[in-house]
Structure formats: structure tokens, C-alpha cells
C-alpha positions as a Markdown table, in Angstrom:
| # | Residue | x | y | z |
|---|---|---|---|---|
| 1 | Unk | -2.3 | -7.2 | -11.6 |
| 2 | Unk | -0.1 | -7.7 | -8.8 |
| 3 | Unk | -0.1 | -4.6 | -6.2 |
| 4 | Unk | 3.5 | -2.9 | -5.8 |
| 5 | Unk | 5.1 | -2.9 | -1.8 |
| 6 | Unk | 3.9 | 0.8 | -1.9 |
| 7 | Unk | 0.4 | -0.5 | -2.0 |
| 8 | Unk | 0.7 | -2.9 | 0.3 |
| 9 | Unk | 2.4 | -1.0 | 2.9 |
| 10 | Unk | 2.7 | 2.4 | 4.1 |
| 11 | Unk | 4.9 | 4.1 | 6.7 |
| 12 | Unk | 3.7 | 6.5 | 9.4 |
| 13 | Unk | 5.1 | 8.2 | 12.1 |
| 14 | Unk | 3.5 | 7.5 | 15.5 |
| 15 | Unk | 3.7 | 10.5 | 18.5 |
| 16 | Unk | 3.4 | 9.7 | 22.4 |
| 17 | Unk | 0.5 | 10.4 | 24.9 |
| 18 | Unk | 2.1 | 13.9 | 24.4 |
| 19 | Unk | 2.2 | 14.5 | 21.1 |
| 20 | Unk | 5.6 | 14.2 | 20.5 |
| 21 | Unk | 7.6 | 12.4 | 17.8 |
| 22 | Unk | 8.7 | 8.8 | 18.9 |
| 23 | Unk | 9.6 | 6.2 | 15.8 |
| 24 | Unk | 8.1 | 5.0 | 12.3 |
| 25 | Unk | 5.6 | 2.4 | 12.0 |
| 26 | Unk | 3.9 | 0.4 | 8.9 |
| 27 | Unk | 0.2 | 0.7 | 8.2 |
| 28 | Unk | -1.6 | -2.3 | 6.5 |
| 29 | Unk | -4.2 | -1.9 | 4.2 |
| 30 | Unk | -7.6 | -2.0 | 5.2 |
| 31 | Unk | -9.1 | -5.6 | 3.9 |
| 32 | Unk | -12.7 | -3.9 | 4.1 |
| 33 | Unk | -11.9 | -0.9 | 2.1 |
| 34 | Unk | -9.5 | -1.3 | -0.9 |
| 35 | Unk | -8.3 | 2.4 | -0.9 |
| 36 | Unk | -8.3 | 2.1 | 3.1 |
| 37 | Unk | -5.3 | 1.6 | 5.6 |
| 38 | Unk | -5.5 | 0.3 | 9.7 |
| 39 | Unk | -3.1 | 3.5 | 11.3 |
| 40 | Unk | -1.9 | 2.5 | 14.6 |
| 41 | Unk | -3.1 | 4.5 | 17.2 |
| 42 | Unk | -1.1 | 8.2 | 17.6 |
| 43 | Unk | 0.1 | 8.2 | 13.7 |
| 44 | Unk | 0.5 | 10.5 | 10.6 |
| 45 | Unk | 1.2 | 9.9 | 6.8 |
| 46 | Unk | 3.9 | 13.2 | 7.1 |
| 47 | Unk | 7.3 | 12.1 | 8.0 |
| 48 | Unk | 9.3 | 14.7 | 10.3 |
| 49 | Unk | 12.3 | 16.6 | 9.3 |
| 50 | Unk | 14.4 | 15.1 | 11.4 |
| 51 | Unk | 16.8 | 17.4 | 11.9 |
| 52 | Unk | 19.2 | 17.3 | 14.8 |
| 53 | Unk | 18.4 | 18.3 | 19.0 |
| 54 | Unk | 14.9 | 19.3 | 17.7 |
| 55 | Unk | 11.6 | 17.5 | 19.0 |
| 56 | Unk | 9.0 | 17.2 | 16.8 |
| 57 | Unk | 5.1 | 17.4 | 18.1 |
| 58 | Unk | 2.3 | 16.9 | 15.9 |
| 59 | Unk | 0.4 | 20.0 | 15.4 |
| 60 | Unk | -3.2 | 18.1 | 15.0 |
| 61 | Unk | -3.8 | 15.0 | 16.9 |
| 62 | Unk | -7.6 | 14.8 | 14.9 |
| 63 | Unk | -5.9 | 14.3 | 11.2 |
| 64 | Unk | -4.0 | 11.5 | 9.7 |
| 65 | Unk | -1.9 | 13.6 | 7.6 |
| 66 | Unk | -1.2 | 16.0 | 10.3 |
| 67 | Unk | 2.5 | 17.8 | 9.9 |
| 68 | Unk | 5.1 | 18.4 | 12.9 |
| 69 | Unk | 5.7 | 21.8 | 14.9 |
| 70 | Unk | 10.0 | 21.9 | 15.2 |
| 71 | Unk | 10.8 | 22.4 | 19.2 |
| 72 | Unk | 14.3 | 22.8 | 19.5 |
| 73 | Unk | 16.3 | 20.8 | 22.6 |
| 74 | Unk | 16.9 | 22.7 | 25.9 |
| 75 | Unk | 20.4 | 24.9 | 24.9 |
| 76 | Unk | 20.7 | 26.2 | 28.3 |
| 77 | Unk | 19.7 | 25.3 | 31.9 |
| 78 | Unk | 17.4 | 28.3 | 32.1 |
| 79 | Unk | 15.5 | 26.3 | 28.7 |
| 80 | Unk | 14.4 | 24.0 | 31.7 |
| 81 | Unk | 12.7 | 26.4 | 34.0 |
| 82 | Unk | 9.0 | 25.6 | 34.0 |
| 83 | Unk | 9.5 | 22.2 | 32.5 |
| 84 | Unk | 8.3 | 18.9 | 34.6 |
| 85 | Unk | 9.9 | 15.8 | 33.6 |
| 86 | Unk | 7.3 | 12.6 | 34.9 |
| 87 | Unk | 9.0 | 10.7 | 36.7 |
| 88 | Unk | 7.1 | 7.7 | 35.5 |
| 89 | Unk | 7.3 | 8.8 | 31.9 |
| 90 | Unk | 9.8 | 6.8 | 29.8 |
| 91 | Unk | 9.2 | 8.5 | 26.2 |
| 92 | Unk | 12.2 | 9.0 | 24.4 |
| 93 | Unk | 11.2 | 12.8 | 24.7 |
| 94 | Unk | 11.0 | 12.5 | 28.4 |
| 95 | Unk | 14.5 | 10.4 | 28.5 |
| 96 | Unk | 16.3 | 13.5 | 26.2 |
| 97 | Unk | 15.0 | 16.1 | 28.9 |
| 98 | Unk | 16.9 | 13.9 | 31.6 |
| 99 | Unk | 20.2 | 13.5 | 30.1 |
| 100 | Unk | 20.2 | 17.3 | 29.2 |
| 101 | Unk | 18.8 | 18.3 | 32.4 |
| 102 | Unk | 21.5 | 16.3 | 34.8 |
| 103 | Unk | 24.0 | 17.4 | 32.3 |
| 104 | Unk | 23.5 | 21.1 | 32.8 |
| 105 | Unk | 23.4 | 20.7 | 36.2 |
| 106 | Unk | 26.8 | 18.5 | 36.4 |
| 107 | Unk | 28.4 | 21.2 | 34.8 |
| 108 | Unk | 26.9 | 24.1 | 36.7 |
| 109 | Unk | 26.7 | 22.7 | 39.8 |
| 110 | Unk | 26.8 | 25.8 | 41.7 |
| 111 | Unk | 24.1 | 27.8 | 39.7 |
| 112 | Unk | 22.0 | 24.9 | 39.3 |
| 113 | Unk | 20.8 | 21.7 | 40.9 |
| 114 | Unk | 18.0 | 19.0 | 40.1 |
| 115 | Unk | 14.4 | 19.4 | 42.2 |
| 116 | Unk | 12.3 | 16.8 | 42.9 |
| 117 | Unk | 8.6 | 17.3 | 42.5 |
| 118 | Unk | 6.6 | 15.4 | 44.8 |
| 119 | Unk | 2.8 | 14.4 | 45.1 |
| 120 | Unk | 0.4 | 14.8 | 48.3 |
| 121 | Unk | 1.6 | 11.4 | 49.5 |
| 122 | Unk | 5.5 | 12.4 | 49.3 |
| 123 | Unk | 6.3 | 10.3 | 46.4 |
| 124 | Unk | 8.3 | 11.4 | 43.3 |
| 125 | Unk | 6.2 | 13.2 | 40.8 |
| 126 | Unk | 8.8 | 14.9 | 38.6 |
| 127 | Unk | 11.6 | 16.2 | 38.5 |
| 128 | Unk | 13.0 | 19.8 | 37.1 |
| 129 | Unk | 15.5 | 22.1 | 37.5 |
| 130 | Unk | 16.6 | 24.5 | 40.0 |
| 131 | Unk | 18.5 | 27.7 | 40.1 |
| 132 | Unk | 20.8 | 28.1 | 43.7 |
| 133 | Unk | 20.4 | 30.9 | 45.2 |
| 134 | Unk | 23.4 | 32.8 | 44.7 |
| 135 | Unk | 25.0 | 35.1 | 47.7 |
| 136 | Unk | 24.6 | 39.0 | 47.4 |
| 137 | Unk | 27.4 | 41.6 | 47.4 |
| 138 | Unk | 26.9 | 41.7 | 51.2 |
| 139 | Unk | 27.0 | 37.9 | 51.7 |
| 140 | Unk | 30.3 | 37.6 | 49.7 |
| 141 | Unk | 32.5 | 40.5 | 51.3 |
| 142 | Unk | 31.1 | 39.3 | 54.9 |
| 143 | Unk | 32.1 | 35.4 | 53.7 |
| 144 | Unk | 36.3 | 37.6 | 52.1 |
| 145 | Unk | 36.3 | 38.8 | 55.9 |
| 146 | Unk | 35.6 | 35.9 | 57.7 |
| 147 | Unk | 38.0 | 34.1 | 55.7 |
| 148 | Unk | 40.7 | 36.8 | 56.4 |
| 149 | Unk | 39.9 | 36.7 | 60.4 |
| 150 | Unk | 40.0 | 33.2 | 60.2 |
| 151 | Unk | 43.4 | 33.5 | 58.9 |
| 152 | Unk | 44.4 | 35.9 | 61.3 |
| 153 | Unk | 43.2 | 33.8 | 63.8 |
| 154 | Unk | 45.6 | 31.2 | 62.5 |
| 155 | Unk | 48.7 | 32.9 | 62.0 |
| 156 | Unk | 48.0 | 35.0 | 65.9 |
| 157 | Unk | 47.9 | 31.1 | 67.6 |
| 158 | Unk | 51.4 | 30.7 | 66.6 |
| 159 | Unk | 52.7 | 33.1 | 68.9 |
| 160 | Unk | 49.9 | 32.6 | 72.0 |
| 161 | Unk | 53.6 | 30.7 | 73.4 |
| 162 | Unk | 55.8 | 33.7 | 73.5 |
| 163 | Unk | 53.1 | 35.8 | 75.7 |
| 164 | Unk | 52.9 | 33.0 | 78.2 |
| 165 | Unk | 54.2 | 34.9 | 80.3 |
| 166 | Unk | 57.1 | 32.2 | 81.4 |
| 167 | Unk | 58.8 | 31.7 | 77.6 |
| 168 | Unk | 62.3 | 33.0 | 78.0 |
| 169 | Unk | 62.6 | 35.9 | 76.0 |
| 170 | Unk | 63.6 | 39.9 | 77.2 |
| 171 | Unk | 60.7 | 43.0 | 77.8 |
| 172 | Unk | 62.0 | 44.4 | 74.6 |
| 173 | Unk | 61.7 | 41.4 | 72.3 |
| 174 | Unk | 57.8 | 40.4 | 74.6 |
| 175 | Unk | 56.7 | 43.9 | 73.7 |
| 176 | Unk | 57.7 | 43.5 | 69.5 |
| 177 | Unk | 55.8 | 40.2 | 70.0 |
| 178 | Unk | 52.6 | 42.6 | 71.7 |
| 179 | Unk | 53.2 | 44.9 | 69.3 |
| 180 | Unk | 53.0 | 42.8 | 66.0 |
| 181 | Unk | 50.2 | 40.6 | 67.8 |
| 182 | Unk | 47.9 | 43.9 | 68.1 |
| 183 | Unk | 48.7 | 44.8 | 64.3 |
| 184 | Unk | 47.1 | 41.5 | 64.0 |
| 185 | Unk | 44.1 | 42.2 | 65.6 |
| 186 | Unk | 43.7 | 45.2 | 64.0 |
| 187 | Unk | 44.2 | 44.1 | 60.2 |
| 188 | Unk | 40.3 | 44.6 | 59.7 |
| 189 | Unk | 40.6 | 48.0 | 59.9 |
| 190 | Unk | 42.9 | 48.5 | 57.5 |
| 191 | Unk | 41.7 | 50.7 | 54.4 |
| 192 | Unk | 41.9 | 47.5 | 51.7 |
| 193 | Unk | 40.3 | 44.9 | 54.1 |
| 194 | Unk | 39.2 | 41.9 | 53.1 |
| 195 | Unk | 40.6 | 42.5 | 49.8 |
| 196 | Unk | 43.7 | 43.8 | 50.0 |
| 197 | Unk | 45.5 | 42.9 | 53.2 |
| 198 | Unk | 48.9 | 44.1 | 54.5 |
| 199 | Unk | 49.9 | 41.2 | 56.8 |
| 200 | Unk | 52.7 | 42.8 | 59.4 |
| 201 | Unk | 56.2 | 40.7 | 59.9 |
| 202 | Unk | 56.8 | 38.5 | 62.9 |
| 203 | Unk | 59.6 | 39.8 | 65.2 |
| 204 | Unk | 63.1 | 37.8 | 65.5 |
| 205 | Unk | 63.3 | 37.0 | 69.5 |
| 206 | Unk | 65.6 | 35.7 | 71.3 |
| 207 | Unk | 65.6 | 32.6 | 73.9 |
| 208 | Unk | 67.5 | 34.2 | 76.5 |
| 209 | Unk | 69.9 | 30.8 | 78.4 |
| 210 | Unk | 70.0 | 30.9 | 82.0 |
């Protein structure tokens, strides 16, 4: 009687060196044992569920007809903490973690960045993620008031010319110009600095013509 193509073939589903779901293969019968099959290396019988962002890693590595452990994709850049991606390691596993780790990090790129591990000899190892140190309370309202004095800075330059000394204009209007120069100066003590700034009004002068 001629065998059917289910006994002449059977499919099984191989893992990587880490155990992790990579593709479907075809085992061939054993020619020295008629109820045998040759497995390549890394398989099982049980197929995986397949279902979508999930990994799938063999739960015994000793059994032929070992099932699958589900292990959802990385949802979130802190899913990556504590993972090391080989840098030499081209498993499609390994290749997922890559796109989904430089994706993360592309959209977050000030809460996150990529860190490269490297061995003894300064050569890539792996690569994982990184969370950026984010500045405290302190840090941000020193980095509001530097930005205001800065500004202040700015808008006090424009009017270094009409305390010269020599620019053309009476006592009265040269002390407005002192006087709105020193409410310059003194806009970080005001009550809603950095955050809430009243900026006093530049004086009209006038040239005064010989």
C-alpha cells in the first residue's frame, strides 16, 4: 500500500540557540526505523499559536513534542530595561527587539536613548535601552530663570546706547532710560519670577538737534 504525504513527511517547528520560535521545517522519516522520523536539530511536533507581537519559547528543550510558553513583544520602552540585545545575534527574535527598541527610543527621545554594551576589549557586545536622566524641580526652575535673565539681558543691550553718556537726549528722558534699565535688573525679584514676569515699558526719548 502506498504511504499517504502525512507519512512521508511531517512538519516541525525549529527554536534558536535561545529557545525561541524561528520557522517550520519538514522531518523525513527515519529509513532505519519505520515508525521513526530524522528532527532537525532545535525542533518540536507542537506548532505555536501564532498569534500576533507574541514570541514563543519552547518550554522543554529535552522533548520532541515540547509545547511553547507565549511572551508578549516589548509594549513599552520600560519592557526593555534589563534586556541585552547581541549584537552579533541575527535571530528573528533578536531583529524584533531592535526595531522595537530604536522605535521607542525615536519617539521618546528625551526619556530614552539606545546604550551600547561593550566587552573588556571595547568592542560592541549589546545593545539595550536607556532611560535619560530627567532634571529635578530645582534643575528646571534654575534652567525658567536663566532663560528669563538671558532675556533680560537681551532686551537691557538695546538701550546700553542711550546711557553712553554722549547720545543726545535730556537728564529727564537719561534718568526714565536709568530708571526702566534698573526695573530690568531687578525683574528676578519680582513675586512671579521665572514664571510669571511683568516686563516694564521702554521710555519714549527724545534726540534733542543741536
Amino acid at each position: 500500500m502506498t504511504n499517504s504525504v502525512e507519512n512521508l513527511v511531517k512538519t516541525v517547528y525549529v527554536y534558536d540557540e535561545d529557545g525561541y520560535f524561528t520557522d517550520s521545517h519538514i522531518a523525513q522519516p527515519n529509513p532505519r526505523s519505520p515508525v521513526g522520523w530524522l528532527f532537525p536539530p532545535r525542533s518540536t511536533t507542537i506548532k505555536p499559536a501564532m498569534e500576533p507581537r507574541m514570541f514563543y519559547k519552547i518550554r522543554n528543550e529535552n522533548v520532541a513534542w515540547s509545547d511553547w510558553e507565549a511572551v508578549p513583544y516589548p509594549s513599552k520602552p520600560e519592557d526593555f530595561v534589563g534586556i541585552e540585545i547581541p549584537h552579533q545575534s541575527r535571530t528573528q527574535r533578536s531583529n524584533t527587539l531592535r526595531l522595537w527598541l530604536r522605535k521607542f527610543v525615536a519617539e521618546n527621545p528625551t526619556l530614552w536613548r539606545e546604550k551600547q554594551i561593550n566587552d573588556e576589549d571595547g568592542n560592541l557586545k549589546a545593545i539595550t535601552i536607556e532611560a535619560i536622566p530627567q532634571p529635578t524641580e530645582a534643575e528646571i526652575a534654575e534652567q525658567k530663570a536663566q532663560a528669563v535673565r538671558g532675556q533680560r539681558d537681551r532686551i537691557l543691550s538695546q538701550t546700553d546706547y542711550l546711557v553712553s553718556g554722549d547720545y543726545p537726549i535730556s537728564d529727564d528722558d537719561l534718568a526714565a532710560v536709568k530708571a526702566y534699565r534698573q526695573a530690568l535688573r531687578d525683574v528676578p525679584a519680582q513675586d512671579g519670577f521665572p514664571d510669571s514676569v511683568v516686563w516694564p515699558e521702554l521710555p519714549q526719548v527724545t534726540v534733542l538737534r543741536d
